[in-house]
KEVEXPA-668948 format. One record per residue (C-alpha): residue in three letters; z, x, y; residue number from 1. Coordinates in steps of 0.2 Angstrom, whole numbers, m for minus. Example, Ala and Ser with C-alpha at 12.3 -4.5 7.8 and 13.67 -1.06 7.14 Angstrom:
BEGIN
SITE     r      up    east   north     k
SITE   ala      39      62     m22     1
SITE   ser      36      68      m5     2
This chain:
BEGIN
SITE     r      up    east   north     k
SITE   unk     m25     981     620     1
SITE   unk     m24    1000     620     2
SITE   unk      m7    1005     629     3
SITE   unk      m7    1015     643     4
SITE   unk      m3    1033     643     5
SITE   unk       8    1034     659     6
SITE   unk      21    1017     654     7
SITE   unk      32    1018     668     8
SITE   unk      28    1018     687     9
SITE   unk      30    1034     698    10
SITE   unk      45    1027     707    11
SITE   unk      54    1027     691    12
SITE   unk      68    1038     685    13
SITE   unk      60    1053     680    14
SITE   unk      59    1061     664    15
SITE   unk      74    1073     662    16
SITE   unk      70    1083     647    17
SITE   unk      49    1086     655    18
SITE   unk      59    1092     673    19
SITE   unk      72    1102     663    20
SITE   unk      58    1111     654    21
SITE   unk      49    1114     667    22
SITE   unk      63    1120     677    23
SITE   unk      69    1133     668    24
SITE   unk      51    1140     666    25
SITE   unk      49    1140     685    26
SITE   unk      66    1151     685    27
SITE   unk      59    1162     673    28
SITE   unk      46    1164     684    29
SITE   unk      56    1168     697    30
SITE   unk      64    1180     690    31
SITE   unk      49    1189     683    32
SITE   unk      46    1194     699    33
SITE   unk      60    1205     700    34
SITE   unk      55    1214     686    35
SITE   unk      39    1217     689    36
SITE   unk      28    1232     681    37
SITE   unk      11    1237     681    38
SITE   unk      11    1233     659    39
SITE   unk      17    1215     663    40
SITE   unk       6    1211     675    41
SITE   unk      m8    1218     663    42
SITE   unk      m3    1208     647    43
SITE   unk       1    1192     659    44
SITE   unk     m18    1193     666    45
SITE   unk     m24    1196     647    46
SITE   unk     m14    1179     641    47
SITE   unk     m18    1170     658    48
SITE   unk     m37    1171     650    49
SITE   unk     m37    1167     633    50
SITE   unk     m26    1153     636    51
SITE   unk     m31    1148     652    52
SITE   unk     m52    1149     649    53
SITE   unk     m51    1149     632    54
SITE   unk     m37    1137     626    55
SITE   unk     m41    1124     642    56
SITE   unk     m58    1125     648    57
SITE   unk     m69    1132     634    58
SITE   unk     m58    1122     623    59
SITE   unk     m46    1108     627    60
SITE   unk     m58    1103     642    61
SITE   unk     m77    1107     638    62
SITE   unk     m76    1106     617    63
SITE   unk     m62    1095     611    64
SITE   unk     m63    1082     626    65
SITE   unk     m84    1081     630    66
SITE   unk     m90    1092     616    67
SITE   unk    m103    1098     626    68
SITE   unk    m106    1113     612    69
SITE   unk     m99    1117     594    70
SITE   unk     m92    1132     587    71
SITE   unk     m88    1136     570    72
SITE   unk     m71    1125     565    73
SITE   unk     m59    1139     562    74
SITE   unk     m66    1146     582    75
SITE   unk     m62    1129     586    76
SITE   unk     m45    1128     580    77
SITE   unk     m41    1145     586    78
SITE   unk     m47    1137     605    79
SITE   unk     m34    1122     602    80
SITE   unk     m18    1135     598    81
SITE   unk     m22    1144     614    82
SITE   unk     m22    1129     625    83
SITE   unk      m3    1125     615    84
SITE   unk       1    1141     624    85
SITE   unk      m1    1134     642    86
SITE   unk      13    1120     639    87
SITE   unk       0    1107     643    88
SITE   unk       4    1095     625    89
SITE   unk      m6    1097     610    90
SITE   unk     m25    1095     608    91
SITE   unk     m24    1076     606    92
SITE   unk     m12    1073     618    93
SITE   unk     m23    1083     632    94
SITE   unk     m39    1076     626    95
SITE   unk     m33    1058     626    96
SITE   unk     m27    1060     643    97
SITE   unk     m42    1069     650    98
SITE   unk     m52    1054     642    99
SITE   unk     m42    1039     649   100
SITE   unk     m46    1051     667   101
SITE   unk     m63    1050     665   102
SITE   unk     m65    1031     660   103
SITE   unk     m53    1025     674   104
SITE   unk     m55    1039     687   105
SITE   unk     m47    1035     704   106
SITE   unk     m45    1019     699   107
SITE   unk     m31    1008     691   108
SITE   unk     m27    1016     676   109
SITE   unk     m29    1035     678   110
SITE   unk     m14    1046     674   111
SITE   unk     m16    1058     690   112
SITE   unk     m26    1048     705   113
SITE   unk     m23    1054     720   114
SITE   unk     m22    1035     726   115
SITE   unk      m6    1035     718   116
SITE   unk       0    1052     730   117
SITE   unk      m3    1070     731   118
SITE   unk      14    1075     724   119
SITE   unk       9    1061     709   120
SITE   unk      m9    1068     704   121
SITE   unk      m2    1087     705   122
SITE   unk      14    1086     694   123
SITE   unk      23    1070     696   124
SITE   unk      12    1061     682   125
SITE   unk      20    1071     671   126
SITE   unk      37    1072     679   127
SITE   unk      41    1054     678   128
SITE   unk      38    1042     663   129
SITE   unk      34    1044     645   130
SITE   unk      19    1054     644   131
SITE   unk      18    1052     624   132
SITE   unk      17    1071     621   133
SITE   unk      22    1068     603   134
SITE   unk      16    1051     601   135
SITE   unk       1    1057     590   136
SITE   unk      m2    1041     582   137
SITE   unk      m2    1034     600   138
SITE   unk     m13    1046     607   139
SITE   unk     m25    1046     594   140
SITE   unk     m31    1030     598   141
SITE   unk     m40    1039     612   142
SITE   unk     m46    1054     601   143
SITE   unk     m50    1047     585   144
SITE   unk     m64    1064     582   145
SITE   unk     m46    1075     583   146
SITE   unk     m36    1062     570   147
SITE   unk     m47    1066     555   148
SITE   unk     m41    1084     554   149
SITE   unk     m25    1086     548   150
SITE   unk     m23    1101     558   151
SITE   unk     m23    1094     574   152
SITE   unk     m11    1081     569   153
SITE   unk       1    1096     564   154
SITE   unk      m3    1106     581   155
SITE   unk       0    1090     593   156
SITE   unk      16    1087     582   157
SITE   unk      22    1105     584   158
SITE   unk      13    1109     600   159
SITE   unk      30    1119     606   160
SITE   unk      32    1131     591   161
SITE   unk      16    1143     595   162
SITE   unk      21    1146     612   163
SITE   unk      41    1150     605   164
SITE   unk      33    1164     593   165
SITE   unk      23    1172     606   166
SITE   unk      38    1171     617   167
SITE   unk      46    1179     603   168
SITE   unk      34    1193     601   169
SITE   unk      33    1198     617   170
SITE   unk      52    1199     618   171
SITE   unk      52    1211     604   172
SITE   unk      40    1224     610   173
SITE   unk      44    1224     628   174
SITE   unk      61    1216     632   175
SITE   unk      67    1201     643   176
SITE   unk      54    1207     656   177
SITE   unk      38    1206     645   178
SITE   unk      43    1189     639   179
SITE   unk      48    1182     657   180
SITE   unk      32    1190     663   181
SITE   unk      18    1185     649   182
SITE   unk      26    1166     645   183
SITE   unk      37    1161     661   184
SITE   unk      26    1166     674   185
SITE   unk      11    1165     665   186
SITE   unk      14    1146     662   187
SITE   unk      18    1141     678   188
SITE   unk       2    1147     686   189
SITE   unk      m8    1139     674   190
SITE   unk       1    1123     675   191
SITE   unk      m2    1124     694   192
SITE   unk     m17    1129     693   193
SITE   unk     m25    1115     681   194
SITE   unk     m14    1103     690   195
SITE   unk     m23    1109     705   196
SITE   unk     m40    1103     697   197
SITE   unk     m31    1086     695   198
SITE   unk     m25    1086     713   199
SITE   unk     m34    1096     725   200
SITE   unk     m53    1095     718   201
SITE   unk     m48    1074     721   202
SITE   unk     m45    1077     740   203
SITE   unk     m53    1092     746   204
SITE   unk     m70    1101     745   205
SITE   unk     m90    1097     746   206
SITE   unk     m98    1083     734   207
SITE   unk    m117    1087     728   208
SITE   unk    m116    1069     717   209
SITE   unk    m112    1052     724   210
SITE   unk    m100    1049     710   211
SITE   unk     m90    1032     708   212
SITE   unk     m73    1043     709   213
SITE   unk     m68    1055     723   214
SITE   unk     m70    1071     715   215
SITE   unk     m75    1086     725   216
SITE   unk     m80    1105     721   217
SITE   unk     m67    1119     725   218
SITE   unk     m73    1137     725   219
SITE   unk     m53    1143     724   220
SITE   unk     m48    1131     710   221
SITE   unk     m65    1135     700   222
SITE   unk     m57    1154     703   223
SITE   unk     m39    1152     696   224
SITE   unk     m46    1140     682   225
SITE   unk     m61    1150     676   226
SITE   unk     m75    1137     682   227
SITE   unk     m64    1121     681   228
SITE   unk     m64    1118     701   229
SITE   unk     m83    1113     702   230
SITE   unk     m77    1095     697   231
SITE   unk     m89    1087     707   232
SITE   unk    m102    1093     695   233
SITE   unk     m92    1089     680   234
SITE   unk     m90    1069     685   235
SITE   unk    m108    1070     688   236
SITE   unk    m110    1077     671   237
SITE   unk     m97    1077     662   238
SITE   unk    m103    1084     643   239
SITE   unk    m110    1099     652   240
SITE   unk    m104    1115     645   241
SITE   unk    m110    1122     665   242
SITE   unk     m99    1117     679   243
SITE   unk    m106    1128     692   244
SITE   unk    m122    1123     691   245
SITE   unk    m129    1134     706   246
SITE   unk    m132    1152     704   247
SITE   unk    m117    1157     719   248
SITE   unk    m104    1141     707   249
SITE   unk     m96    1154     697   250
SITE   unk     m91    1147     681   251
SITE   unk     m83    1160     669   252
SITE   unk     m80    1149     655   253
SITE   unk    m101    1144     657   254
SITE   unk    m104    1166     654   255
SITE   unk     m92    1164     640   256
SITE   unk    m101    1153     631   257
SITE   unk    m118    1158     635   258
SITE   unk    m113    1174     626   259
SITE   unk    m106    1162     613   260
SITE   unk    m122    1155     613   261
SITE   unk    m132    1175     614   262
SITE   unk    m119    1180     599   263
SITE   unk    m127    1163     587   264
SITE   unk    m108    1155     588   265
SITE   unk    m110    1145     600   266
SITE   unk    m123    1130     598   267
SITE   unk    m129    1113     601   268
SITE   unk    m126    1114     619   269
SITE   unk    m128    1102     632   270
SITE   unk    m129    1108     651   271
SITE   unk    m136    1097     666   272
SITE   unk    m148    1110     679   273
SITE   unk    m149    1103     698   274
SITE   unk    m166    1094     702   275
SITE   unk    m180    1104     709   276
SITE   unk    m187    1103     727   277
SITE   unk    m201    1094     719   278
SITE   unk    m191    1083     709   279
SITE   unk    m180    1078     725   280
SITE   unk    m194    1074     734   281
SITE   unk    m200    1063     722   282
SITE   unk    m185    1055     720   283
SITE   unk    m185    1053     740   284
């Protein structure tokens, strides 16, 4: 039997290295704020979309997890160090868990269900408990395609150090500010905001597929998260590289790959289209 990746139940003690981590980057974020300039805000927007869109949803989500389209490998890996930048885990560690989602959502079993709280599904999943960040020979169990390259073994092992060298950098070139702005403050939006496709598009918004699970599509989450928030959509279809699947679902990461796609990088890609009137009234 495959062991699951939440072990021990949300009233349990909480795990105190996770909320200390997490704590101090909600300070720093904090902080940042008092210290705020016009050249931190523009390198925190520039990080916020190569690791936001293209580290978790062009990669972790819509290429590691579902493959719903394939990129050169080297693109492909480049993709996975971005999403270490978020402090979301490494890419086996993300994709085993978005996985175990999928196969158990809302139900016994999924890591962030709603049925389990609010508070749970948004951030207390990975509060309390062992979440097996570094369990890689646990987690690969559920990512078996990520095991066979060494590479994302290493990454998921040392999912920490890319996000301490660009901390680094940025302290270099512009000071405690720079850093507080580009990593601190940076993180914690993202972490909100994919937390929010965990939480919010499982309780509030409009359902175009009678799926089996609760999910719902979000027009504000599919803003902050670059096309994730038409969930909805994606439980309907989950290998679709197109999330928004009507012309007003704005779905960034989808025009990101489609010039991917223009640009002969991008291939072998799969996206579902909403029936026609005719086919509907057939189905009818």
């Amino acid at each position: 039997m495959r062991p699951n990746i939440v072990t021990v139940p949300r009233n349990d003690r909480p795990n105190w290295f996770t909320a200390s981590i997490l704590a101090i980057f909600h300070i720093g974020a904090i902080a940042a704020l008092f210290m705020f300039s016009w050249r931190n805000l523009a390198v925190t927007m520039v990080l916020y979309w190569i690791t936001i869109c293209f580290g978790i949803s062009m990669g972790y989500h819509r290429l590691h997890t579902h493959r719903s389209y394939r990129v050169p490998l080297l693109l492909e890996y480049f993709f996975a160090v971005c999403g270490t930048l978020t402090l979301e885990g490494g890419p086996i560690f993300w994709v085993a868990t978005h996985r175990l989602h999928h196969a158990k959502s809302d139900k016994p079993g999924d890591p962030h269900t709603p049925h389990d709280g609010k508070w749970w599904s948004h951030m207390g999943w990975i509060l309390f408990g062992e979440t097996n960040h570094n369990n890689t020979a646990v987690m690969s169990r559920y990512a078996p395609d990520l095991a066979k390259h060494r590479f994302y073994i290493w990454l998921n092992n040392y999912h920490w150090l890319p996000i301490i060298i660009l901390a680094a950098i940025l302290y270099a070139f512009g000071g405690l500010s720079l850093m507080l702005w580009g990593v601190c403050f940076r993180v914690v939006v993202g972490l909100h905001a994919t937390w929010l496709v965990n939480s919010a598009t499982h309780l509030w918004g409009t359902r175009r597929f009678e799926t089996t699970d609760d999910s719902r599509n979000s027009w504000w989450v599919a803003l902050m998260t670059f096309g994730e928030g038409w969930h909805n959509n994606h439980h309907a279809h989950p290998t679709s590289a197109r999330h928004g699947l009507a012309w007003y679902e704005v779905d960034l990461s989808w025009m990101q790959i489609s010039v991917l796609k223009y640009l002969g990088i991008a291939k072998s890609i799969r996206v579902a289209k909403l029936p026609t009137a005719a086919e509907n009234r057939e189905a009818a």
